[in-house]
N, C-alpha and C positions, 0 to 999 in steps of 0.2 A: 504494500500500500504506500502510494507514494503521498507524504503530506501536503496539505496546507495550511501553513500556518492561523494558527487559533481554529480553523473547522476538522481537526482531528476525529473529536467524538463525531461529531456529526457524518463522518465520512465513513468511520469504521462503522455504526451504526446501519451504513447504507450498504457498506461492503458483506456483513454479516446477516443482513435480512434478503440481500442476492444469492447468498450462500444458502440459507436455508430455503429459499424459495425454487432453488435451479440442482443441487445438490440431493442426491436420496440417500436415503441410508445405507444403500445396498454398496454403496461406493465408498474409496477408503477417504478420510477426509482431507482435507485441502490445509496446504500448506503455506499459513500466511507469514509475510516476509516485510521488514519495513526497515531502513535504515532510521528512523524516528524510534526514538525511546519511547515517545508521547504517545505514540499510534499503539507501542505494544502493548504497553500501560492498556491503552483504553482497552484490547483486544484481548486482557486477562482477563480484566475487569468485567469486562462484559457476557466473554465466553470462555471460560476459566478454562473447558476442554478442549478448545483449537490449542492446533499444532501450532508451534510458532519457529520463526528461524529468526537470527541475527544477521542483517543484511551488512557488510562491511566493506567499507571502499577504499578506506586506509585504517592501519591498527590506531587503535588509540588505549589507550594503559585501562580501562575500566571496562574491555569486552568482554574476560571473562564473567565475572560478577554480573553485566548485565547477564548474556546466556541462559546464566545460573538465575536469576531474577523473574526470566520471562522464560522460564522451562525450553529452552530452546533448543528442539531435537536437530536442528543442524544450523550451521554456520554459510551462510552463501558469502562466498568471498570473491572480489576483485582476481581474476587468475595471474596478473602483474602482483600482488603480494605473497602470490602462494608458493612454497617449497616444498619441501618432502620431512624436512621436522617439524612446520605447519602442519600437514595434515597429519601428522604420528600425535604430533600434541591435544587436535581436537578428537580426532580416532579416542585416545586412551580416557576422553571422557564419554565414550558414547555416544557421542554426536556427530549425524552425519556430515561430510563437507562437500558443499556444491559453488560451482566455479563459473563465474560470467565474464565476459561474454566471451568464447573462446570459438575462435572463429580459424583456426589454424588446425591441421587434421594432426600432423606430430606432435601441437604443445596438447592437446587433446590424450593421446596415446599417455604422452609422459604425465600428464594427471593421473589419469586411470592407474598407471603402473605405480601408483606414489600412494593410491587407496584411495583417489576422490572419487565419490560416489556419482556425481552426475553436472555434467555441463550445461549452463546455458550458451546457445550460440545462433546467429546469424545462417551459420550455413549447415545445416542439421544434416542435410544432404550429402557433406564432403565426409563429417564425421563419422558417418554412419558408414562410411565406403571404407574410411579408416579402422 
């Protein structure tokens, strides 16, 4: 969920009533993502059992603790911040790591081979041939 500023609640509110109205049970649920503290906040608060992920674009010293805060079953990370003791370090908490935007079929491979669980990318096409 991408914010705006001061209509957070109101947006997750809108996010979450698309979700229950398009969503069935039969499906596994949906995993929300928001580089905003504010948005995840709202989206505990409101739906204490959505999945949540910590969106991250550059480290900043207080990401784990968030995580840990907003139960956040994976970490989507910038794939320009990512290494292979990166992903061993969020691996060894149980948390999945997913990597955007990776639009390259070998930096793609070398993810994978490092344990990241899944890419975002532009060219889904190349990757997939990779």
């Amino acid at each position: 969920i991408k914010d705006l500023p001061g209509q957070e609640e109101k947006t997750v509110k809108k996010v979450l009533a698309d979700i229950k109205q398009y969503w069935t049970e039969d499906m596994p649920p949906p995993l929300i993502s928001s580089f905003s503290m504010t948005v995840l906040r709202y989206v505990k608060q409101l739906s204490p059992q959505s999945m949540t992920a910590l969106l991250i674009h550059e480290w900043f010293p207080e990401w784990e603790a968030m995580a840990d805060q907003f139960q956040s079953v994976s970490i989507n990370l910038n794939e320009e911040i990512v290494d292979r003791a990166v992903v061993e370090k969020i691996k060894s908490q149980n948390r999945a790591v997913l990597c955007y935007t990776v639009n390259d079929a070998s930096r793609a491979r070398e993810l994978f081979s490092w344990g990241v669980d899944a890419v975002f990318s532009d060219c889904v096409d190349e990757i997939l041939k990779a």
